[in-house]
C-alpha positions in Angstrom: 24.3 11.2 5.0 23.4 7.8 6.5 19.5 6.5 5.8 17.8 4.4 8.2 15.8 1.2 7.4 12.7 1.9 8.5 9.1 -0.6 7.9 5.5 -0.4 9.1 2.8 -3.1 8.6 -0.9 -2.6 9.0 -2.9 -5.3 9.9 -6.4 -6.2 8.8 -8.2 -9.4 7.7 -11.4 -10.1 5.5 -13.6 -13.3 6.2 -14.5 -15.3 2.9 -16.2 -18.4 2.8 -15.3 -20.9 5.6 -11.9 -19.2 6.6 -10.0 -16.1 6.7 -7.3 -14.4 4.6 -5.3 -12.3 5.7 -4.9 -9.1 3.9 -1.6 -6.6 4.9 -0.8 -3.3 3.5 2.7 -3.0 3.9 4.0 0.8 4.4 8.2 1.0 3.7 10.7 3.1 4.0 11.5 4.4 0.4 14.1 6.5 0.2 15.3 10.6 1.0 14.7 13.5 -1.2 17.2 15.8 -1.8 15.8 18.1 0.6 16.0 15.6 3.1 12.3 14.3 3.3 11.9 10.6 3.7 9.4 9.1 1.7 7.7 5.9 2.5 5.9 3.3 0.1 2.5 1.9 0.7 1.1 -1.3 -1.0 -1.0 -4.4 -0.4 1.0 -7.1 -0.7 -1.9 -9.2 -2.0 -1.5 -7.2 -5.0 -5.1 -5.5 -4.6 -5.2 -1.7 -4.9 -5.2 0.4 -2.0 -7.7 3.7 -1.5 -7.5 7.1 0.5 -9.7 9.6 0.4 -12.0 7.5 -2.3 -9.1 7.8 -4.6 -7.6 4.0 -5.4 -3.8 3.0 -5.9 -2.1 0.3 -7.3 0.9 1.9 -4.6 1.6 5.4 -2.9 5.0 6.9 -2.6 4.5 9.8 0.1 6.4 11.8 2.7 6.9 9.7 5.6 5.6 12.9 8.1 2.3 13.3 6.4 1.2 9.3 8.3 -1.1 8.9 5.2 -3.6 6.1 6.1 -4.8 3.7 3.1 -7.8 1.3 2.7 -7.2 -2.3 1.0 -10.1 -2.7 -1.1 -10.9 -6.2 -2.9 -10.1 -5.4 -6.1 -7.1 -7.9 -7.8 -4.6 -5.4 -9.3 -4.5 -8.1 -12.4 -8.2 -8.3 -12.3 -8.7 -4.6 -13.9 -5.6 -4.9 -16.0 -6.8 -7.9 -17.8 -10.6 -6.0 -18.4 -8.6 -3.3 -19.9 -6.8 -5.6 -22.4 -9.7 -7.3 -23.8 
């Protein structure tokens, strides 16, 4: 069975101080189940966490069919990794 390449990139930016960065989450193809369901991948790639449903990811791996819509939120991935170490 051949797989497709397929991406998707959402948009947004935030404004802080005098400019703007611009913040993406990226949504990827991932690869097929067994069963034939795509899955796509969904991550900021900022490296801050992503949130649905007031639930936060560091990424999301779900069935491409389901068009799951995520949230960047500010947080640094690193930034909570680093609080947990010390």
């Amino acid at each position: 069975m051949a797989q497709s390449m397929v991406s998707w990139t959402g948009i947004k930016s935030m404004q802080q101080h005098n400019g703007v960065i611009p913040m993406a989450i990226k949504t990827e193809f991932f690869r097929v189940r067994e069963d034939g369901v795509v899955l796509v991948r969904t991550y900021s790639d900022i490296n801050h966490y992503i949130e649905r449903d007031g639930v936060v990811y560091g990424e999301a791996i779900d069935p491409e069919h389901l068009n799951r819509v995520y949230t960047e939120t500010e947080q640094l991935i690193e930034e909570v990794e680093n609080e947990e170490v010390m």
